[in-house]
C-alpha positions in Angstrom: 135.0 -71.1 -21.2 134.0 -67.6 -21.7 131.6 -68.2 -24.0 130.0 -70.7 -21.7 129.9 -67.8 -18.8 128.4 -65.6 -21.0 126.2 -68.2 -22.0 124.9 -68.6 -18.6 125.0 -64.8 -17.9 122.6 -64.3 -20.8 120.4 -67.1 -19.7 120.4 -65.9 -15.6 119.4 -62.3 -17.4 116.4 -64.0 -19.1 115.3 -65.7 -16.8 115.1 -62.7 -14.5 113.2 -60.8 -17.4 110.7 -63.4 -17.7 110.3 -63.4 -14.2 109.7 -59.9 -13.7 107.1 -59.4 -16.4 105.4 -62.6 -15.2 101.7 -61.9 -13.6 102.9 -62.3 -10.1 105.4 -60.3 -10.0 104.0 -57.5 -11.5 101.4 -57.4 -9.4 103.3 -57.7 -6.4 105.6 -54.8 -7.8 102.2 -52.7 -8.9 102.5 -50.0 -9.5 106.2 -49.0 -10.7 105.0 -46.6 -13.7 102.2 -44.0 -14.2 98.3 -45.5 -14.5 95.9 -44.4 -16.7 92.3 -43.2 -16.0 90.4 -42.9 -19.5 87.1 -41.1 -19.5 85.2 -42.3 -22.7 84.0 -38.2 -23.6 85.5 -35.5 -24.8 87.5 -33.0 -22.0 85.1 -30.4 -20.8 82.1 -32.2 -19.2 80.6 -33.8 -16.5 82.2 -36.8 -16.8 85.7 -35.6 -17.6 85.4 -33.3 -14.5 84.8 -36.2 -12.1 87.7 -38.0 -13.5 90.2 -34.6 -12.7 88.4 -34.7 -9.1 89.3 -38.2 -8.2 92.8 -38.9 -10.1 94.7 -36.6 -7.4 93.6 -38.6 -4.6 94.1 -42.0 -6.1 97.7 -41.0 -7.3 98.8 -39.7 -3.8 97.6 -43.4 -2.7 99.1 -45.6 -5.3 102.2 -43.1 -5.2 102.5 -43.3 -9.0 101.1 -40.8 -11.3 97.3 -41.0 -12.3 96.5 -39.6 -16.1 93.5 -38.6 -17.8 92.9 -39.5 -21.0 89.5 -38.3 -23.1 88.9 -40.0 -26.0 84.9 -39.5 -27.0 82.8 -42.0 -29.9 80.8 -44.4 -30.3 78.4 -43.2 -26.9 81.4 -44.1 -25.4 81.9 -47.5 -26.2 85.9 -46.1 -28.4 87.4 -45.8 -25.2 86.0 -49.0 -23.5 87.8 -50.8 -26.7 90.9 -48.8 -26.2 91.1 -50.4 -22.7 90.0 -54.1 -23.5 93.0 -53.7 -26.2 95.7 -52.9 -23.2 97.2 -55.1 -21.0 95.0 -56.6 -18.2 97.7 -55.2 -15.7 95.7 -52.5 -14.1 97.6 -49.4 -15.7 94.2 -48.7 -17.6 91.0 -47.3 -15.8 88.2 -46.9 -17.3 85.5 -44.4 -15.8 82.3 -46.4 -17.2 78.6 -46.2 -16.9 75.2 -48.1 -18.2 75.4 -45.9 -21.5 79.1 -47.4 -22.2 79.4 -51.3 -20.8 75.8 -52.0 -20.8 73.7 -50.6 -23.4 76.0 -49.1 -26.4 76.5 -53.3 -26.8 72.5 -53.7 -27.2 71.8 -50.6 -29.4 74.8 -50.9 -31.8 76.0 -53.7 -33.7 79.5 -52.0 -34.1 80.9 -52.2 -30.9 82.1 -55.4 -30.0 82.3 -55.6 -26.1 79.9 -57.2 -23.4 79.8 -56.3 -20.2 81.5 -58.9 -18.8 84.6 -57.5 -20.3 84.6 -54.9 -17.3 84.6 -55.8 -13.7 83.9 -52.9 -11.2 86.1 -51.5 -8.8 84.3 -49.1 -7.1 81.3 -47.5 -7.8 82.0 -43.5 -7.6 78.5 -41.9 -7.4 75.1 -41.9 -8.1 73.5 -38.7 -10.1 69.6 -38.0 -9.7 67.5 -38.7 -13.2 64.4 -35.4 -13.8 61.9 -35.4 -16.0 62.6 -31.7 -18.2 60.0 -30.3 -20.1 59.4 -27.6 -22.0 58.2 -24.6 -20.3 54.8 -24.4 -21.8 53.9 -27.8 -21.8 50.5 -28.4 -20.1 51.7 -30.7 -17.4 53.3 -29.8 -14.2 53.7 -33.3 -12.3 54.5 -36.6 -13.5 50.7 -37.4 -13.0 49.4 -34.9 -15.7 51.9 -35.7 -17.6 50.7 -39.1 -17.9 47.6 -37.9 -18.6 48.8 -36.0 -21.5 50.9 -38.3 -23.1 47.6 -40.9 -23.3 45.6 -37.7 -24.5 47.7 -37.7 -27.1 46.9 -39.2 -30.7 49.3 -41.4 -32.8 49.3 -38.6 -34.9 50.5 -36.1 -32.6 52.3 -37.7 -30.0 54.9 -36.5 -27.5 58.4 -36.0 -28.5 61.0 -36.9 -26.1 64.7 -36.5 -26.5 68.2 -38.1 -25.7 72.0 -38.0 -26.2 72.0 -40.5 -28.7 70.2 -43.7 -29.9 70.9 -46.4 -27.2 71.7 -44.2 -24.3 70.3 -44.9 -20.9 68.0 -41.8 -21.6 66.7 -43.0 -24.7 65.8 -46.2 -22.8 64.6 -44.7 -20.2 62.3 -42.9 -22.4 61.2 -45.6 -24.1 60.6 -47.2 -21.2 58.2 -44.3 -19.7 55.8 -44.6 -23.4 55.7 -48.1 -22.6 54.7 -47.4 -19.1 52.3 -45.0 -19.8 50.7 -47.2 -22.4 51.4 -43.9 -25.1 53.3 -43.3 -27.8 55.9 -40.8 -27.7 58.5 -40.1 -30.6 62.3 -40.6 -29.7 64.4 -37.4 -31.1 68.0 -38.3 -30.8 70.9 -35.4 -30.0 74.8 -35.2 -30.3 75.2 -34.5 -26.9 73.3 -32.8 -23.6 73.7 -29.2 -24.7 71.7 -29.0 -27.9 69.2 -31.0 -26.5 68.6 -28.6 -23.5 68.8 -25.9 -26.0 65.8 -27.0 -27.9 64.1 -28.2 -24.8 64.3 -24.3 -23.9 62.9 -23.5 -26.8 60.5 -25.4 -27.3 60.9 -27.8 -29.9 60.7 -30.8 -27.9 58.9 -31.8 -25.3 60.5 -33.4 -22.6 63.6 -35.6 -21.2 64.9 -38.0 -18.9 68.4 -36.6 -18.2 70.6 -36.6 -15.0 70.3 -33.3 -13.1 72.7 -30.6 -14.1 73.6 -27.1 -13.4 72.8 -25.9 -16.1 69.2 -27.3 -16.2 69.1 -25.6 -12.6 69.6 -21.8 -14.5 67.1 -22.8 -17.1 64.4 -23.9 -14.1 64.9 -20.9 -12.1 64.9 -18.7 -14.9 61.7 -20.0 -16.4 62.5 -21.2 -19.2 62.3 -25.2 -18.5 60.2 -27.0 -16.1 61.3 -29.8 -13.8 58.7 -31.9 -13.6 59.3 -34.7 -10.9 62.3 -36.7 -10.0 63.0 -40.8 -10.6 64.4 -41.1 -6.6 62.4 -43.2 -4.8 61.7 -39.9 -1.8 62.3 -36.2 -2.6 65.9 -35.7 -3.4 67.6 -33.8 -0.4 69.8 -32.1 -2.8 69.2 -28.3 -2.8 68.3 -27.9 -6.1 65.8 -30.2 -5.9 64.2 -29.6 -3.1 61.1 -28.2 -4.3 61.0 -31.1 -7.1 58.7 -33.9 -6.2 59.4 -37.8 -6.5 57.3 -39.7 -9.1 56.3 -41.8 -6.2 54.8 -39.1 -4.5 52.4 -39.4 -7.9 50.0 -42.5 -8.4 51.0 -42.8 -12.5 54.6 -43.4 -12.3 54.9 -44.8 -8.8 57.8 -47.4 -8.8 59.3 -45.8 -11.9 62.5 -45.2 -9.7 65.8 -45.2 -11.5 69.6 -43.1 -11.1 72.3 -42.9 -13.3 75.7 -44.3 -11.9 79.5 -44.1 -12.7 82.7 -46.1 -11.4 86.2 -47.1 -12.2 86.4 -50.7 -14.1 89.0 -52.6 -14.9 89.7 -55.7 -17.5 87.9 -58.7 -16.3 91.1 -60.9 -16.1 93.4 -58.0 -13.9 94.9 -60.3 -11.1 93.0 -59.7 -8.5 96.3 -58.1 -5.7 95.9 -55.0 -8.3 92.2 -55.0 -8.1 92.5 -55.0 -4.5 95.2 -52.3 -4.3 93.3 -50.1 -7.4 89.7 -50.7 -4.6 91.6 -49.1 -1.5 93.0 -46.6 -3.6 89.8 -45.6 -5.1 88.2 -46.1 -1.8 90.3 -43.3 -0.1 89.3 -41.2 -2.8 85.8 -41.2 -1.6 86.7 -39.9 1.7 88.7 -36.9 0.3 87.2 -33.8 1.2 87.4 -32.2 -1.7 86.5 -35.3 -4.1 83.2 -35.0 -2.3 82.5 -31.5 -2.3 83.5 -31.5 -6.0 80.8 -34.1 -6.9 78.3 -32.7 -4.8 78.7 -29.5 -6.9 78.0 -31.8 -9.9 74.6 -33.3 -7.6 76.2 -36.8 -7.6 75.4 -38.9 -4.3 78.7 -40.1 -3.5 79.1 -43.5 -3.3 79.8 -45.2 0.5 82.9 -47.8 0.8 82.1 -50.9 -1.0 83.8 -54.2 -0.7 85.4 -55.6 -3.8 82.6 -58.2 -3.9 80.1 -55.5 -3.2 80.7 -53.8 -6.3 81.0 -56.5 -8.3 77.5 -58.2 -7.4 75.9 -54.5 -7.9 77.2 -53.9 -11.8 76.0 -58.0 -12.2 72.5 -56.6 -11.0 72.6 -53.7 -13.1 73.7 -54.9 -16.2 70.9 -57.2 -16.0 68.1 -55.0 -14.8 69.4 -53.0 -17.9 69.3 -55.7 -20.4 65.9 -56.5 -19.2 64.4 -53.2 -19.8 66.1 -53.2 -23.3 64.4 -56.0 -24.2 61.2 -54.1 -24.5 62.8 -51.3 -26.6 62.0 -51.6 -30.1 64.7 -49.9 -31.5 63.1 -48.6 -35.2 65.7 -46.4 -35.0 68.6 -48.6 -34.2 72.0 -47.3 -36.0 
């Protein structure tokens, strides 16, 4: 008779395991243990620093701790794996952009994700996209820079730079020769420092890059040039004041692009933690100090989205990306 109660004790124990670690119930019980918020780059940079801005916020909300976690490769695309390997439970952010879920799939065979893996929370903020050039280049608007680019022979074409084969500034670039009707040689970098280091000095041309402090220091000091913005009107940002909109050209008019980021989740999370992971992320956004912090960084923060709202806009992207790709020839594809 014992043997038979313990039987059934063992059994009444299982079942309540099961139970517990079944989808429902750990939704409804979300979250009981720490979350984690990984930022596909190394600590240090823009990206990273936007993460440490809006983890404090979204902990206080989902009363459980929110970690950061850097872990930098393949343009990103390491960490997005890292994440599609967890659990789809929702204890695994991923701060994500067109350069990670969207385009690292197109340019490089290695990394095996689409971006329909991802669905998107919330969209965080939206970062303005200059045309840098050197400071000696003989063009001071995105009009005469058009003209020089088709002045140009096949033989001495433009060279424009990017953070790495397959990044939405390489695209981007692409995209402006192709534009323009010109060619201009793609010369790739490691990262955004060494590129603005030889923009400086002069051994490339120009870039498409999101605006950044530091390209602020090298404008003022004259050392770079900013040539026009891709916003549709003049930013109101500042720093960018004085920089015109390609629209307000006749060359590049409609040439209008940004560079987002947001928090993204596996496809398959149930959708209660989606919903509790959106308001979290959506209190965030009115945070003071969140949007101070991004302003510093000249990132447009983001206005409340619905759930569905965020999800139609990454659909649109992805595709307006893969569209745009399609045209990129890639000769120097890894």
């Amino acid at each position: 008779m014992l043997s038979d109660r313990l039987r059934v004790a063992a059994y009444t124990l299982a079942l309540g395991a099961a139970m517990l670690w079944a989808p429902g119930a750990q939704a409804a019980d979300y979250p009981n243990r720490p979350v984690m918020m990984m930022v596909p780059y190394p600590a240090g940079g823009a990206s990273d620093a936007i993460a440490r801005l809006v983890a404090p916020p979204v902990s206080k909300t989902l009363g459980q701790p929110v970690l950061v976690e850097n872990l930098g490769g393949v343009s990103g695309a390491l960490g997005a794996q890292k994440v599609l390997a967890a659990k789809s439970d929702g204890y695994y952010l991923f701060q994500g952009s067109p350069n990670e879920l969207i385009l690292a799939p197109i340019a490089n065979p290695a990394v095996k994700l689409k971006s329909e893996d991802f669905r998107l929370v919330q969209m965080i903020g939206m970062a303005p996209l200059v045309i840098v050039a050197r400071s000696d280049l003989p063009a001071n608007s995105a009009d005469e820079l058009a003209a020089l680019a088709r002045s140009r022979s096949a033989s001495q074409p433009l060279t424009f730079g990017s953070v790495g084969v397959g990044s939405l500034y390489h695209v981007l670039g692409e995209h402006l020769a192709l534009t323009l009707g010109a060619t201009m040689v793609h010369v790739p970098y490691k990262g955004g420092a060494p590129l603005m280091q030889d923009i400086g000095g002069g051994q490339v041309d120009l870039a498409i890059l999101p605006l950044s402090q530091q390209q602020t220091a090298l404008a003022e000091q004259g050392r770079i040039k900013l040539l026009a913005t891709l916003d549709p009107q003049r930013s109101q940002l500042p720093s960018l004041a004085r920089v015109p909109s390609v629209n307000e050209g006749q060359q590049l008019k409609g040439f209008n692009f940004s560079t987002w980021t947001g928090y993204f989740v596996k496809r398959d999370t149930p959708e209660e933690v989606v919903l509790r992971l959106h308001a979290a992320l959506n209190d965030a956004m009115q945070d003071p100090a969140v949007k101070r912090g991004l302003e510093f960084q000249n990132i447009a923060v983001s206005a409340p989205t619905g759930a569905e709202e965020a999800e139609a806009m990454y659909r649109a992207e992805t595709d307006r990306f893969r569209e745009i790709s399609s045209h990129v020839k890639w000769t120097d594809k890894p």
